[in-house]
N, C-alpha and C positions, 0 to 999 in steps of 0.2 A: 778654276781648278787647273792648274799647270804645272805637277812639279820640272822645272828648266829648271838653268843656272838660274835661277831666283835668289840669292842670298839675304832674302829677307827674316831672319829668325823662325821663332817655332810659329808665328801667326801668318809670318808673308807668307805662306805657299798659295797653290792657286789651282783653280778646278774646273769644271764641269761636268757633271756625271749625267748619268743614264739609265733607262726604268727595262726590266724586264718583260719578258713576257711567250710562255707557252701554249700552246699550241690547244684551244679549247676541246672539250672532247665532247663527240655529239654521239659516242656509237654506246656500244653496250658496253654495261660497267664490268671494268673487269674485279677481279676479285678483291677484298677490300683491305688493307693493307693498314699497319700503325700511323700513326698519327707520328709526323717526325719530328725532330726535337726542333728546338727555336734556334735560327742562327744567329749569329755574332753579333747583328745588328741588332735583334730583337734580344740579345740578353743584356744590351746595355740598359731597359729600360729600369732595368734593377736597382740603375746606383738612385742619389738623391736627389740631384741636380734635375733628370729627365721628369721624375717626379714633380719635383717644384714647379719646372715649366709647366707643367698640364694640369697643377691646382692653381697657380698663380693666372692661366690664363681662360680656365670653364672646361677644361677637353679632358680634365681627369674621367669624366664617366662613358666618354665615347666608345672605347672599349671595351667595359662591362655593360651598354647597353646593346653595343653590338653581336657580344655572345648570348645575351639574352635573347636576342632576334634567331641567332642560328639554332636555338635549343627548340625555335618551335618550328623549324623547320621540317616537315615528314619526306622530302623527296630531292631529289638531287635538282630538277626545276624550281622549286621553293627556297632551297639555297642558291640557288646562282639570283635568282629576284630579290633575295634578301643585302646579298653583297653588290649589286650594281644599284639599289636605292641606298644603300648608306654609303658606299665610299663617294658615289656623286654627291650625296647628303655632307659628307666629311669637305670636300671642294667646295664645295659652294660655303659651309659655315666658313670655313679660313677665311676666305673672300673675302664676304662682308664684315666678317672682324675688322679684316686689314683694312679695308674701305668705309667701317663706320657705319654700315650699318644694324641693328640691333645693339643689342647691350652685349659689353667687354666682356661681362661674365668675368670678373679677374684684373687685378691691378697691374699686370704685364702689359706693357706698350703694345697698343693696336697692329703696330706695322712691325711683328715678330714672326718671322715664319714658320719659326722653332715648333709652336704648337700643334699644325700640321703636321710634323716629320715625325713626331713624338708619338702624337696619337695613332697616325697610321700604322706605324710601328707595332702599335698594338692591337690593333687590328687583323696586322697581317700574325703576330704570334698567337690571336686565339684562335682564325681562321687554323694554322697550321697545327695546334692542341687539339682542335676540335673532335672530337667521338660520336659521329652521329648515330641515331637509332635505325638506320639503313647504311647497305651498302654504299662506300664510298672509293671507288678506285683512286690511285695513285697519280692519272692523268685529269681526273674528277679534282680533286684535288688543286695539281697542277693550276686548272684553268679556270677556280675559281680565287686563286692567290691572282693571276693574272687577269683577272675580272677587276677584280678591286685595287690592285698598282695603278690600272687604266682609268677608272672612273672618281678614282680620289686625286689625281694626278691631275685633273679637267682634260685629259686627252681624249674623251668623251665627250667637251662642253665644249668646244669648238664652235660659234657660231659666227660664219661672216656673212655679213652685210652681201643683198644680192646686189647683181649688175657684172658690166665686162671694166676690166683694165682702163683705167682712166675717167669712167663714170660714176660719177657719184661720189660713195664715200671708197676711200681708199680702205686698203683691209691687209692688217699689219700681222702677223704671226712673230711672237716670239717666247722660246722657251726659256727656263732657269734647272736648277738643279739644288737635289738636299744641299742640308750641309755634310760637312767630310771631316777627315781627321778627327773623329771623336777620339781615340786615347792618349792624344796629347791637349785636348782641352773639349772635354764635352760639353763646354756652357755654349760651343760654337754658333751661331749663326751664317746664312749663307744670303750676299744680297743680293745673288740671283733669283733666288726666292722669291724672299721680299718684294724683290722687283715683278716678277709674275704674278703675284698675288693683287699686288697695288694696280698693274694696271689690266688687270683680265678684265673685259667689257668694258674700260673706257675709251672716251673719243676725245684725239688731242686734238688740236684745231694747229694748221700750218697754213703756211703762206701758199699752198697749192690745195688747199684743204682742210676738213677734217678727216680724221684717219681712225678707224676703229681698230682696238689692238686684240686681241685672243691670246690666251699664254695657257700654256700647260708645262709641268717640272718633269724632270726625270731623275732615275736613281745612280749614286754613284758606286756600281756595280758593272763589273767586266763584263762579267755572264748574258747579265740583259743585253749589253747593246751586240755583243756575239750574236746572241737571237732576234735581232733585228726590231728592237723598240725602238729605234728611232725614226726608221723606216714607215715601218707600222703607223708611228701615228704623223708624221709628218707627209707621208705620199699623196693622201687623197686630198689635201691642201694645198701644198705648193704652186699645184698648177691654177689656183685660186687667190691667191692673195698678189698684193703690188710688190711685197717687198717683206722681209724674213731675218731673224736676226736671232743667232741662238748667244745667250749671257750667263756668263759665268764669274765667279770672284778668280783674280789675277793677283796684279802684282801692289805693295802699299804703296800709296800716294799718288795713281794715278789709273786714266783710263788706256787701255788701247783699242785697235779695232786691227784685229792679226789680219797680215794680208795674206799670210799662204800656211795650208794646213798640210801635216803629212801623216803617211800612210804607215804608222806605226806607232805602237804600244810601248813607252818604256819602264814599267815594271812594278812601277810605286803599287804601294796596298792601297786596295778599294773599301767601301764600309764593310764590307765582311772581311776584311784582312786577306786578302786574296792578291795575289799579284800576276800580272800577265806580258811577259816580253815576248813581244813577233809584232808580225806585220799587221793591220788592222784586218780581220777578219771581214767581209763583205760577200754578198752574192755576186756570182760571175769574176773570182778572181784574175780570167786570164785575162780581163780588162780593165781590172783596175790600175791607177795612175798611184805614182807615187806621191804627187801632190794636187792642191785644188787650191782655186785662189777666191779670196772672197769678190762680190760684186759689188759691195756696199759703196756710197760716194766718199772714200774714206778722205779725200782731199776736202772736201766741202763739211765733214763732221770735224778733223783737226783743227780747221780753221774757224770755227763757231764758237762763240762764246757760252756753253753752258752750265757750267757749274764752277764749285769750287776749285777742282780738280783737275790737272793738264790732263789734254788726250793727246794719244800719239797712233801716227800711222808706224803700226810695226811691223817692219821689212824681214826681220833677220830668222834664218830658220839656224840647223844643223844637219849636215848630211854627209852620206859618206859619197867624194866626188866619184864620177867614172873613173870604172882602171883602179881605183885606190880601195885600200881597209882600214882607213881612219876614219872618225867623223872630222869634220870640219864643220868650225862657224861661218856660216857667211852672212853677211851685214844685211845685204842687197838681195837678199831671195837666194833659190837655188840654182846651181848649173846645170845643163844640159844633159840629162842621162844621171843624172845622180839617184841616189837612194836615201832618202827621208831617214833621220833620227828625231829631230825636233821642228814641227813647225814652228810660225809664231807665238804659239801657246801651248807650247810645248810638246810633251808625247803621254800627257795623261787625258780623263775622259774630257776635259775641254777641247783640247785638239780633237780630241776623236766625235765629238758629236760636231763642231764646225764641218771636218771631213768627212763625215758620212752625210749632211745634211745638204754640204755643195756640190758633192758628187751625186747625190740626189738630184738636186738641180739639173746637172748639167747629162744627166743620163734621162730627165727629161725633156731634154732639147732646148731647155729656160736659160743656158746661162747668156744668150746677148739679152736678155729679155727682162731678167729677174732679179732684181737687187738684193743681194743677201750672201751673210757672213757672220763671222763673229765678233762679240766687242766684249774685252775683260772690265769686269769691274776696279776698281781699289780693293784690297782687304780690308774686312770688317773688324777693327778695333776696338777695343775695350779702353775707359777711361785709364789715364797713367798709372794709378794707385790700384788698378782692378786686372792685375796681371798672372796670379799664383790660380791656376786651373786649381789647385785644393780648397785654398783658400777662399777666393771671389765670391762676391758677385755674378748672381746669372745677368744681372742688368747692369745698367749708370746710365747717368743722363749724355753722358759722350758716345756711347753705346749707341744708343736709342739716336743720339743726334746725326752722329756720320751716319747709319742707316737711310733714315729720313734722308739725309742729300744724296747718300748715292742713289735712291730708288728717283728722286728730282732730277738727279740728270741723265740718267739714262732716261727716263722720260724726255727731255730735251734732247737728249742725243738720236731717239727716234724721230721728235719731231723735225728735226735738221735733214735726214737720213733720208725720210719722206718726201720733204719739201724740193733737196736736191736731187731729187731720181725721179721725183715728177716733174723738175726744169729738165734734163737730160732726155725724156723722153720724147718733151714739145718737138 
C-alpha cells in the first residue's frame, strides 16, 4: 500500500493499512443509543462480486450465523463471549483454508484472502445493526466492534515459541493488511494477506534454524491506526520475538525492503473513503522523529536468490530539506533536519504502519538489538484478458498463480532475513 510517484496504472498502487480499535468499556452502561448505520466499507458488501467471493469460497453463512449467536445473547457479557469466540472462530477458519486444512467448502483458490475480508465485513455490519433486548451503550458497542477487529484479525492468536533470543526456535512476527482500493476494482486481492494467512503457525527451517512465524492483518483505515492498533497489538511482542517485518502490496514486478519511513500522512482515501494529510499522529509527539529506518539485513535479502521477482534495497524518500518549502526527492535517504513527505513506501498506511512499528522498536530500546522493517510485495495481478473490474473475473489461473509465488517468496525472503540476523548477531 504506498501511493508515491508509482506510475503504475489503476492496479500498481500500493499499501498497507491498519485495524482499529476503542477503548473497551467496563463501567456502567450508559444510556442505550441507535444502532448506527453501516459504513462505506460495509456497504460494499452489496454489490455481486463480495457476494460471489463468500459463495464461491463457504464464508457466505458466517454472518448470518454470527447474528444468530448475538440474537441469543441476554447481557452485554454474553455478547462480548459471543464476538471474541467467533471472530477467533473467523481467524483461524481463513487459516486453515489457506493452509489446507479441512475442506474448501467452495471452488475459490485455497490461498485467497478475500474471503476473510469479505466475511468480516459482515460481521462487523450486523454487530453495528444489531438491536439487542438490553441496554446497549454507544462505548458498549464501540468495544465489542473492537473485540472482534482484534480477534478475527489473529491479533489475539499470537503464540510464540518459549525461550530467550537465540535459543531454540527463532520467533518471527509478521503482519499484512485487507485489501484496498475497492472502487476502482472490487474483485482486489491483497498479498499481504495472503501472505499472513499462509504463514501464521508455520516453521520455516534456515541455515541458523528453524523459525516460527505469527502473523496477524490490519485495516486500511486512518482512524484505527490514529487510535493506536498498531501499537496495541504489536507492543507486548516486540520485545519477544528475533525479528519482525510488517508486509504490504507495493510496487508491480518487484519486491523492496524500504529502508526509511516517514512521519507523515499524504492524503490518499482509505477503505472508508476518508482521507488524512498531517503528520502521523503518535503518543508523546514532542518526541517523535521524522524518520525511522528499518533493521532488517536488507544487504543480505537483495542479494539472495528467492523467487521470481527482483528485490530491491530502497533508499529513496521525499522531504521537505531544512530552511526550504519544497519537497525534494532524494535518492540516498534523507538530510539532516529535514521533514518527511515520503518515505520509502511512501506516505500512505504502508509507510505508516513500518513507522509506527520501528519507532515502536526503537522507543523500546530494541533497535541495536531487533531486526525489523518493512518489505513491499509486487502488485497482485489479474491474468491479461481479466482486466475490466465490470466485466472480469473474480479469479484466473495467473491470478491465483502470482499470488502463490508472491506468498513463496516472502516466505524465502523471511527465511533469508532470519538466517542473516542470526549470522550478525554470532
Amino acid at each position: 500500500m504506498r501511493p508515491i510517484r508509482v506510475r503504475i496504472g489503476v492496479l500498481g498502487l500500493a499499501l498497507v493499512a491498519g485495524l482499529a480499535a476503542p477503548t473497551a468499556a467496563t463501567a456502567a452502561p450508559e444510556a442505550a443509543s441507535a444502532a448506527p448505520a453501516p459504513t462505506v466499507e460495509e456497504r460494499r458488501l452489496d454489490g455481486e462480486v463480495p457476494r460471489e467471493i463468500l459463495r464461491r469460497s463457504g464464508f457466505a453463512a458466517v454472518a448470518p450465523a454470527f447474528a444468530r449467536g448475538l440474537g441469543r445473547a441476554d447481557s452485554y457479557r454474553e455478547a462480548r463471549a459471543v464476538v471474541a469466540r467467533e471472530g477467533a472462530a473467523l481467524w483461524r477458519r481463513a487459516v486453515d483454508r489457506v493452509q489446507g486444512r479441512g475442506p474448501a467448502r467452495g471452488d475459490l483458490s485455497r490461498n485467497d484472502d478475500r474471503p476473510l475480508y469479505w466475511a468480516r465485513l459482515g460481521m462487523t455490519r450486523e454487530l453495528r445493526a444489531w438491536e439487542p433486548g438490553f441496554k446497549l451503550s454507544e462505548r458498549q458497542r464501540a468495544a465489542l466492534l473492537t473485540e472482534l477487529e482484534r480477534t478475527s484479525r489473529g491479533q489475539t492468536d499470537l503464540r510464540l515459541p518459549r525461550g530467550g533470543h537465540g535459543k531454540g526456535v527463532k520467533r518471527v512476527l509478521l503482519t499484512g493488511f485487507d485489501p484496498f482500493t475497492l472502487d476502482r476494482d472490487v474483485r482486489i486481492s491483497n498479498p499481504s494477506g495472503a501472505v499472513a494467512l499462509a504463514l501464521d503457525g508455520t516453521v520455516i527451517d534456515t541455515p541458523d534454524g528453524p523459525a516460527r512465524v505469527e502473523t496477524a492483518v490490519f485495516p486500511v483505515r486512518w482512524a484505527d491506526f490514529a487510535e493506536g492498533t498498531v501499537e496495541r497489538a504489536l507492543r507486548p511482542y516486540l520485545p519477544r520475538v528475533d525479528l519482525f517485518t510488517t508486509v504490504s502490496q507495493g510496487r508491480v514486478g518487484r519486491f523492496d525492503v524500504e529502508r526509511t519511513n516517514g512521519a507523515w500522512r499524504g492524503g490518499f482515501p482509505d477503505n472508508d473513503n476518508v482521507a488524512r494529510t498531517e503528520t502521523v499522529p503518535v503518543a508523546d509527539p514532542a518526541s517523535q522523529p521524522q524518520w525511522t529506518t528499518t533493521t532488517l539485513p536488507y544487504a543480505a535479502i537483495t542479494a539472495a536468490d528467492t523467487g521470481r521477482f527482483p528485490v530491491y534495497d530502497n533508499t529513496s524518500v521525499t522531504e521537505i530539506p531544512a530552511g526550504g518549502d519544497e519537497p525534494v526527492v532524494r535518492p540516498d535517504g534523507p538530510t539532516p533536519g529535514s521533514t518527511a513527505r515520503e518515505g520509502g513506501g511512501g506516505n500512505y498506511l504502508s509507510n505508516e504502519i513500518a513507522y509506527r512499528a520501528t519507532l515502536l522498536r526503537d522507543r523500546l530500546g530494541l533497535h541495536g538489538t531487533l531486526p525489523g522493517g518493512h518489505v513491499h510485495t509486487p502488485v497482485l495481478q489479474f491474468g491479461a484478458g481479466n482486466t475490466d473490474p465490470a466485466a472480469g473475473a473474480v479469479t484466473d489461473p495467473e491470478f491465483v498463480r502470482n499470488r502463490l509465488d508472491i506468498v513463496a517468496q516472502t516466505r524465502a525472503v523471511v527465511g533469508v532475513a532470519v538466517s542473516a540476523a542470526g549470522t550478525d548477531r554470532n
